[in-house]
MIKERO-600173 format. One record per residue (C-alpha): residue in three letters; x, y, z. Coordinates in nm, 3 decimals, m for minus. Last residue first. Layout:
BEGIN
<pt type="ALA" px="X" py="Y" pz="Z"/>
...
//
This chain:
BEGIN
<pt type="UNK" px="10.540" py="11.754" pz="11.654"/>
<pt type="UNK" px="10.771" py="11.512" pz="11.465"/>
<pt type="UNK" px="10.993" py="11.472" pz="11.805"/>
<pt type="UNK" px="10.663" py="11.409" pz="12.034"/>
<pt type="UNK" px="10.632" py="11.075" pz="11.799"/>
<pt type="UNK" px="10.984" py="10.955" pz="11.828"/>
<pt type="UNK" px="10.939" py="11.009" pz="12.231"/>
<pt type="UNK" px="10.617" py="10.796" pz="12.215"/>
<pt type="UNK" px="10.752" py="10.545" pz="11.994"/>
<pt type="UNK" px="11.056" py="10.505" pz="12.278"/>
<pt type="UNK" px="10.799" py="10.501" pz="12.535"/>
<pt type="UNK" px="10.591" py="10.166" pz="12.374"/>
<pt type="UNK" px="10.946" py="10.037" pz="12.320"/>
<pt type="UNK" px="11.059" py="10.027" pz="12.693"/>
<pt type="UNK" px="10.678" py="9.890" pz="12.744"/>
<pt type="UNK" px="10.761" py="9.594" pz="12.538"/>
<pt type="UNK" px="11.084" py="9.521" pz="12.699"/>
<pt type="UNK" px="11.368" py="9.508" pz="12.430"/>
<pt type="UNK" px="11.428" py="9.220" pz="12.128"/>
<pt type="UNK" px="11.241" py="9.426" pz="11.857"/>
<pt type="UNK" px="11.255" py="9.782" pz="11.930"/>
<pt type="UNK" px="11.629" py="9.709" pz="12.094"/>
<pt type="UNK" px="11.747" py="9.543" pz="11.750"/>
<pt type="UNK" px="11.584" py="9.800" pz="11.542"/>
<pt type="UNK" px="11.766" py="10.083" pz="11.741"/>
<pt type="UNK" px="12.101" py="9.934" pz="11.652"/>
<pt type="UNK" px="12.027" py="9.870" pz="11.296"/>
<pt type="UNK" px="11.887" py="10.236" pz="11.327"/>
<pt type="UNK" px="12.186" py="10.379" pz="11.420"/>
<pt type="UNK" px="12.432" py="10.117" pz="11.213"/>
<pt type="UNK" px="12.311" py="10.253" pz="10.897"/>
<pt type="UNK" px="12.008" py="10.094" pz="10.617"/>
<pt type="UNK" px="11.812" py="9.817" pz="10.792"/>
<pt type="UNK" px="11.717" py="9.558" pz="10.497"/>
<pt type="UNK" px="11.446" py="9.316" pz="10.524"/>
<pt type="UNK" px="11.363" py="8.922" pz="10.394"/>
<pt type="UNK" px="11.735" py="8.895" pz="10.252"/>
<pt type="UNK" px="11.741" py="8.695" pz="9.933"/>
<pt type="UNK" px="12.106" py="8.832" pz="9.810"/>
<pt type="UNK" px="11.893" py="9.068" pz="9.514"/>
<pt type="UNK" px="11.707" py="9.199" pz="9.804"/>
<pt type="UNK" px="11.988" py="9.293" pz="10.000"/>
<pt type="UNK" px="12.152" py="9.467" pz="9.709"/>
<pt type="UNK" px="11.884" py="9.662" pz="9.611"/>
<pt type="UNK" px="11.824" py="9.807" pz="9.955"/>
<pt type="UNK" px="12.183" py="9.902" pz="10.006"/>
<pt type="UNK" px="12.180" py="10.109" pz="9.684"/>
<pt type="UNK" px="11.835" py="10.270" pz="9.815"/>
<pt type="UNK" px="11.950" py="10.372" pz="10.153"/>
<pt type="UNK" px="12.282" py="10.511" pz="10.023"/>
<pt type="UNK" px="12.083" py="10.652" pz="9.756"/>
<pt type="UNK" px="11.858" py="10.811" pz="10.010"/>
<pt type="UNK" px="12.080" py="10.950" pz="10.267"/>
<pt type="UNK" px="12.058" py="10.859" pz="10.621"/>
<pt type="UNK" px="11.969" py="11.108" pz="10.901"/>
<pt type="UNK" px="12.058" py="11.001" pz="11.246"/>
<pt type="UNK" px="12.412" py="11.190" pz="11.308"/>
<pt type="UNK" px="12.276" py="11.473" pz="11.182"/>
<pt type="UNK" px="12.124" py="11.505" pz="11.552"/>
<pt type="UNK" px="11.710" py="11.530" pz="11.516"/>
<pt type="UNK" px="11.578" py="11.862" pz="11.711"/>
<pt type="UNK" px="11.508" py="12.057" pz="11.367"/>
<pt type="UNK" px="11.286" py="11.736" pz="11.275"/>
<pt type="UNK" px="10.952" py="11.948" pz="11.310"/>
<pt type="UNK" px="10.674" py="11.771" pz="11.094"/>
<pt type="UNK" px="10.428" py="11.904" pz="10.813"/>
<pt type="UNK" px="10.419" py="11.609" pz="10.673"/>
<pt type="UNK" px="10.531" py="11.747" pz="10.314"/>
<pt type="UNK" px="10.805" py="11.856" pz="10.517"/>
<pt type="UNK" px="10.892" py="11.499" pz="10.650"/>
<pt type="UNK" px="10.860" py="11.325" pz="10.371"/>
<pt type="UNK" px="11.033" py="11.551" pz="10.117"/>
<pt type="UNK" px="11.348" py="11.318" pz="10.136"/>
<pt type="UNK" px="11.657" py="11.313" pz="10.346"/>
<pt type="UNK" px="11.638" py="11.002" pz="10.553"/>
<pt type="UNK" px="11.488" py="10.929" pz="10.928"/>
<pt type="UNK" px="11.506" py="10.521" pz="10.921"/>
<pt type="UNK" px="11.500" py="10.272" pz="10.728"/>
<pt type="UNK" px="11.323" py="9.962" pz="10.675"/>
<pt type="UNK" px="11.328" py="9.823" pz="10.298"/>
<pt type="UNK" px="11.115" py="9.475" pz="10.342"/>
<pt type="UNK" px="11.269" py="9.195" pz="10.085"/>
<pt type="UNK" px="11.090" py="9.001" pz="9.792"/>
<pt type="UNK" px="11.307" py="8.793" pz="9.524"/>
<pt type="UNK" px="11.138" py="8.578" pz="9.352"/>
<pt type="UNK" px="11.346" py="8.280" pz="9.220"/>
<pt type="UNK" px="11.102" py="8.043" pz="9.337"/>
<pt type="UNK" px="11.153" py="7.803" pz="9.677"/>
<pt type="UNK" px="11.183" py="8.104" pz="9.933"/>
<pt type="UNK" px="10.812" py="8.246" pz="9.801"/>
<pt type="UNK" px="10.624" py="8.153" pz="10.093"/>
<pt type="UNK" px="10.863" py="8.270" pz="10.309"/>
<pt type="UNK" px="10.967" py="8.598" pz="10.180"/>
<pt type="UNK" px="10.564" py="8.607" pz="10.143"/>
<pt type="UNK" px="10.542" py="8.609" pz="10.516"/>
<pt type="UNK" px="10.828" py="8.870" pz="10.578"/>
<pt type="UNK" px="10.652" py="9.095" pz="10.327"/>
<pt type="UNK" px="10.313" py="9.061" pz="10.500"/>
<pt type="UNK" px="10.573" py="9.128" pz="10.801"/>
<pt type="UNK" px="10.702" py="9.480" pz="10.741"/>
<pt type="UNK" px="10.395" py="9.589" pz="10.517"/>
<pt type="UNK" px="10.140" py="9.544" pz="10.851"/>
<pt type="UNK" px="10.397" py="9.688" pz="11.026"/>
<pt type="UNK" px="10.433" py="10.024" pz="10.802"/>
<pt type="UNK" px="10.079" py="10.040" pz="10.831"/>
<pt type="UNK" px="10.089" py="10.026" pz="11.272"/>
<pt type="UNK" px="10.449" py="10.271" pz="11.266"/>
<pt type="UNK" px="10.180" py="10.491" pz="11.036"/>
<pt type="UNK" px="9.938" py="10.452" pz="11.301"/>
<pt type="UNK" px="10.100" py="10.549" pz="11.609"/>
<pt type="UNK" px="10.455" py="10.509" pz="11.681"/>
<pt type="UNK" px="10.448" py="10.145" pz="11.866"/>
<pt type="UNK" px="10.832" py="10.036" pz="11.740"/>
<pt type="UNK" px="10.932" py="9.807" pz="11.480"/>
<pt type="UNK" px="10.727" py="9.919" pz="11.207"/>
<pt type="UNK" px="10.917" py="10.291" pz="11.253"/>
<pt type="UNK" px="11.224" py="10.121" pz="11.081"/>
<pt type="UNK" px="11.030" py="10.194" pz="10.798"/>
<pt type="UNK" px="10.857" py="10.037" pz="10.497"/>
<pt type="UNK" px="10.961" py="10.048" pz="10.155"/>
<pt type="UNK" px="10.800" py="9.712" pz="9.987"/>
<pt type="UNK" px="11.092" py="9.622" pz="9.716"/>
<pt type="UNK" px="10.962" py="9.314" pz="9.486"/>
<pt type="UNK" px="11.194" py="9.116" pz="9.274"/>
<pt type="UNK" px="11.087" py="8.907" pz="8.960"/>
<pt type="UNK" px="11.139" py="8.555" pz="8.804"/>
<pt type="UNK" px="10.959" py="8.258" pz="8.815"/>
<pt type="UNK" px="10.832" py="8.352" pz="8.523"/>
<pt type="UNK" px="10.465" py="8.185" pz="8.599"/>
<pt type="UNK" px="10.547" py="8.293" pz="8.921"/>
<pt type="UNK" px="10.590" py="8.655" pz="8.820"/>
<pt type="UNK" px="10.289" py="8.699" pz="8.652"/>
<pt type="UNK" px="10.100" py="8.575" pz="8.932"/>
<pt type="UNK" px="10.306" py="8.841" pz="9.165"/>
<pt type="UNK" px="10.230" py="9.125" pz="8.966"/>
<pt type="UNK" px="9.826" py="9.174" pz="9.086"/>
<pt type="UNK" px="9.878" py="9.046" pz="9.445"/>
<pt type="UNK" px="10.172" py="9.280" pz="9.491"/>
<pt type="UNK" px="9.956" py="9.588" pz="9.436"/>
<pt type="UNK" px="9.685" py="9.510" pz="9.602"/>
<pt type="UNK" px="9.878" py="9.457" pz="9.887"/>
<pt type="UNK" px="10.123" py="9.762" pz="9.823"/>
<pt type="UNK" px="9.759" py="9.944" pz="9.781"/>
<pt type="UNK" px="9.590" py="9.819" pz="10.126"/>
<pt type="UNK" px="9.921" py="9.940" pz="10.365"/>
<pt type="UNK" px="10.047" py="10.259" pz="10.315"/>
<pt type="UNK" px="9.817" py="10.427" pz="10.067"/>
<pt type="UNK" px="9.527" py="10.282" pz="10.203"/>
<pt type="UNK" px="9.585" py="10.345" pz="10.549"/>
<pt type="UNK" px="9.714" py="10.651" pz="10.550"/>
<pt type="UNK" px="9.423" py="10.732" pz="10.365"/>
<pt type="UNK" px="9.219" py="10.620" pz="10.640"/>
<pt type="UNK" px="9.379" py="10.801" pz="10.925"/>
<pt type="UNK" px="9.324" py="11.100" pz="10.666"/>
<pt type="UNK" px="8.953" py="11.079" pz="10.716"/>
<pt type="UNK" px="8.986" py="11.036" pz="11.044"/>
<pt type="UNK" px="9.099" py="11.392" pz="11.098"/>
<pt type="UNK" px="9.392" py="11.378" pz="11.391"/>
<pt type="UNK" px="9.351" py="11.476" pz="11.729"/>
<pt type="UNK" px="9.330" py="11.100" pz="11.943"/>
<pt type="UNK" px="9.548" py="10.974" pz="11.692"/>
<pt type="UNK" px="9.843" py="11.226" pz="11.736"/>
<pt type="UNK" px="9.929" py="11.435" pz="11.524"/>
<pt type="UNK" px="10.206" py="11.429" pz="11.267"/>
<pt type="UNK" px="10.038" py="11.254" pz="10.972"/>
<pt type="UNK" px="10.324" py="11.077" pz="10.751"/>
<pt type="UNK" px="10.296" py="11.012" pz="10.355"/>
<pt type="UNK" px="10.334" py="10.671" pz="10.129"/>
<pt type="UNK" px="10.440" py="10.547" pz="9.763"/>
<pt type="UNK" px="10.739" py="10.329" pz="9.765"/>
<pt type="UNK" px="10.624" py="9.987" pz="9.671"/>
<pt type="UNK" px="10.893" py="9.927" pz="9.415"/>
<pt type="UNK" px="10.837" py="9.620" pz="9.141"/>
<pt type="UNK" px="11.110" py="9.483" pz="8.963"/>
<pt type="UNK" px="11.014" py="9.243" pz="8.641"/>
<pt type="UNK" px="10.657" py="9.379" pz="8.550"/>
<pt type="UNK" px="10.557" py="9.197" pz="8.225"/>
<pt type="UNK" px="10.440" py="9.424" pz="7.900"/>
<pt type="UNK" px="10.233" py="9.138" pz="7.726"/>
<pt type="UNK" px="10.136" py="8.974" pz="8.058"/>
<pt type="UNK" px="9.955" py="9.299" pz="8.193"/>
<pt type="UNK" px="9.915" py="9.247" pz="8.521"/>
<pt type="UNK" px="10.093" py="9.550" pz="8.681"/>
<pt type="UNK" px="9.962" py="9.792" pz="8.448"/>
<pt type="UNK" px="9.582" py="9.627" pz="8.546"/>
<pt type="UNK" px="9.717" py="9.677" pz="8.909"/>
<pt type="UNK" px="9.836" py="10.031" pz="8.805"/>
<pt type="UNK" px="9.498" py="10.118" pz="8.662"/>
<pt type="UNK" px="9.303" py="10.002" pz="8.964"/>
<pt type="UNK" px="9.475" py="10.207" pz="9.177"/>
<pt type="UNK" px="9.307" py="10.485" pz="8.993"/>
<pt type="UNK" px="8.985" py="10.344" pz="9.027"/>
<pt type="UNK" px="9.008" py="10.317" pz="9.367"/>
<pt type="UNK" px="9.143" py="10.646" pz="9.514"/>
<pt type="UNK" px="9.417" py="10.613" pz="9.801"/>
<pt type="UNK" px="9.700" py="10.525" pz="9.478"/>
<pt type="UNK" px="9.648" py="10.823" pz="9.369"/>
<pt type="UNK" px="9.736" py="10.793" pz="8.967"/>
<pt type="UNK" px="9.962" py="10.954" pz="8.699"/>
<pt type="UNK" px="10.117" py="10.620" pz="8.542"/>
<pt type="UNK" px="10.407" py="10.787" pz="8.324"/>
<pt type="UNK" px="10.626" py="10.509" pz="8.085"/>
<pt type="UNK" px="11.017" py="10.550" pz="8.036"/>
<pt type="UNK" px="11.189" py="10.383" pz="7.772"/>
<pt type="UNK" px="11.539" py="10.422" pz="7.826"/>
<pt type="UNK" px="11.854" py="10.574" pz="7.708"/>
<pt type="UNK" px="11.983" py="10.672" pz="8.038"/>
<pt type="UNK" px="12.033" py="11.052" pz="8.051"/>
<pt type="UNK" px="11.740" py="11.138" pz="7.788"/>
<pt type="UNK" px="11.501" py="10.891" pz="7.963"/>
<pt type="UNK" px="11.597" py="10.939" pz="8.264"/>
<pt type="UNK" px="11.491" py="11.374" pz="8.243"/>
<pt type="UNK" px="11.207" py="11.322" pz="8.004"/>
<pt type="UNK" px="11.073" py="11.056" pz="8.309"/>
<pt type="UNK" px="11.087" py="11.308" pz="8.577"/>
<pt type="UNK" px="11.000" py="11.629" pz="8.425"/>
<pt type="UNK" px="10.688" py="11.369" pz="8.284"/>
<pt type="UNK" px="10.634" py="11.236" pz="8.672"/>
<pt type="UNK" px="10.662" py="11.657" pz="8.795"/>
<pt type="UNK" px="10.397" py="11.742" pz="8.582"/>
<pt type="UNK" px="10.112" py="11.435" pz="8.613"/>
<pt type="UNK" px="10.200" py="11.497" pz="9.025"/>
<pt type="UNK" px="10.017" py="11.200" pz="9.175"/>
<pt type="UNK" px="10.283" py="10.955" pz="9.116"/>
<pt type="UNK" px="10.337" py="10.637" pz="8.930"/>
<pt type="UNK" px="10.681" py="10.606" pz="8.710"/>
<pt type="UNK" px="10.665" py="10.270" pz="8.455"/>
<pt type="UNK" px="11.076" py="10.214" pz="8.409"/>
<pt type="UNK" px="11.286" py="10.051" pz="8.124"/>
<pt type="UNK" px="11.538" py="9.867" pz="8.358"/>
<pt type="UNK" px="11.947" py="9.959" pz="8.207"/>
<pt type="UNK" px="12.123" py="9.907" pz="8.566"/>
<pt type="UNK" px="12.128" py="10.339" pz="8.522"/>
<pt type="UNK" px="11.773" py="10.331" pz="8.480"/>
<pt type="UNK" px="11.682" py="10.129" pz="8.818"/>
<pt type="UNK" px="11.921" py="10.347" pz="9.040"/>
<pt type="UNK" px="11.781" py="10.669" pz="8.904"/>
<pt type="UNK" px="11.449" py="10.498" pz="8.970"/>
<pt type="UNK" px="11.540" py="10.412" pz="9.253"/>
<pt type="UNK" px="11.676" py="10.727" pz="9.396"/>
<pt type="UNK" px="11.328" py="10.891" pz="9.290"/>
<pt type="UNK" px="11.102" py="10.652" pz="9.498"/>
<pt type="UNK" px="11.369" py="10.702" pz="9.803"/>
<pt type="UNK" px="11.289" py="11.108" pz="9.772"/>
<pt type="UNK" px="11.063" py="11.234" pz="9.528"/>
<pt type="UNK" px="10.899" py="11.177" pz="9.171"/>
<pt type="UNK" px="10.906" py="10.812" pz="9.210"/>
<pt type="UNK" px="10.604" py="10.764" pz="9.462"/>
<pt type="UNK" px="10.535" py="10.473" pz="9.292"/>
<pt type="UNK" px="10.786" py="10.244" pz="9.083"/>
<pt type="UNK" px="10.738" py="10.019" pz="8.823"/>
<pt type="UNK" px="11.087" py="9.840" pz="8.680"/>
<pt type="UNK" px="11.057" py="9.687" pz="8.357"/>
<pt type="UNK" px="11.302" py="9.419" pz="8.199"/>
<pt type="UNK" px="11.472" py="9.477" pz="7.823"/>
//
């Protein structure tokens, strides 16, 4: 039976695949920071779906740790068929107030361990030829929001590139962009979305179900809901400095 890894799959999009992943009969390898909540998490999928269910506790912002999902990842004796880069947080202030220090783990988290993570599967997947790869980035890398919209760019179009690269395997690799979704993201954040219309809030197994099946067609990234395919399309075909103030605007909002 194929593996699925998945990080940040206690929560939110991370915890609609995995639910997602299980019930299409993947064994699963759950990373997360919470040791507690990832063995709630796995107990629970593993009774429902009859699965084996392995628990990675590690911060992906901390070296070492990430170190022990890449060796996970690399392990040719327990291949990694689906990988789901997933893990990730917000900082609501702006750059010019916020502690650099957490700049940096945005950074790492966001951008440098999805990297590191995809260069330490991918080998074992070419010599398979075989394997999909799910980077979760946002609709956000489309417009100049500060520097998570900057990370989540960076993952937007390193998975674009690869898409590329990788066209002539049967590797699948696709870019999950969506927009504002129910999750814990945005109180974990800290971040006022009382002033966001229901209209723009997307649910996460509608975002996740529609993820898997663009990647599974070949399609480089996936925009979830007809708001934010909309507002993609403006961010990336519109006047520059019409989408400078739009990432302004969406910025103020999480304040």
């Amino acid at each position: 039976m194929a593996t699925a890894l998945v990080t940040g799959a206690t929560a939110g999009i991370g915890e609609s695949f995995t639910r997602l992943l299980a019930a299409k009969g993947f064994d699963l390898v759950l990373v997360a920071r919470d040791k507690k909540r990832l063995q709630e998490r796995a107990d629970s999928l593993a009774k429902k779906y009859k699965i084996a269910v392995e628990v990675l506790p590690a911060d992906l912002s901390v070296p070492a740790q990430l170190a022990k999902v890449e060796k996970r990842l690399a392990n040719p004796k327990a291949p990694i068929e689906v990988l789901i880069n997933n893990a990730g947080f917000g900082i609501k202030d702006s750059f010019l107030s916020s502690d650099i220090a957490d700049e940096i783990l945005l950074m790492d988290v966001l951008a440098k361990a999805p990297m590191q993570l995809m260069h330490a599967v991918l080998p074992q997947m070419l010599k398979r030829d075989s394997g999909t790869i799910i980077n979760v980035s946002s609709v956000a890398s489309f417009i100049a929001g500060g520097t998570y919209s900057a990370a989540k760019s960076y993952l937007t179009v390193h998975t674009e590139s690869l898409h590329t690269e990788l066209s002539n395997t049967n590797i699948n690799i696709s870019a999950l962009c969506p927009g504002f979704t129910h999750t814990e993201f945005h109180q974990r954040g800290k971040m006022k979305m009382s002033g966001l219309p229901n209209f723009m809030w997307l649910e996460a197994d509608r975002v996740v179900a529609e993820s898997w099946r663009a990647a599974l067609k070949g399609r480089a990234i996936c925009i979830p809901g007809w708001q934010y395919k909309t507002l993609s399309t403006i961010a990336r075909f519109g006047p520059r400095p019409l989408v400078r103030k739009l990432g302004i605007k969406v910025r103020a909002r999480q304040r």
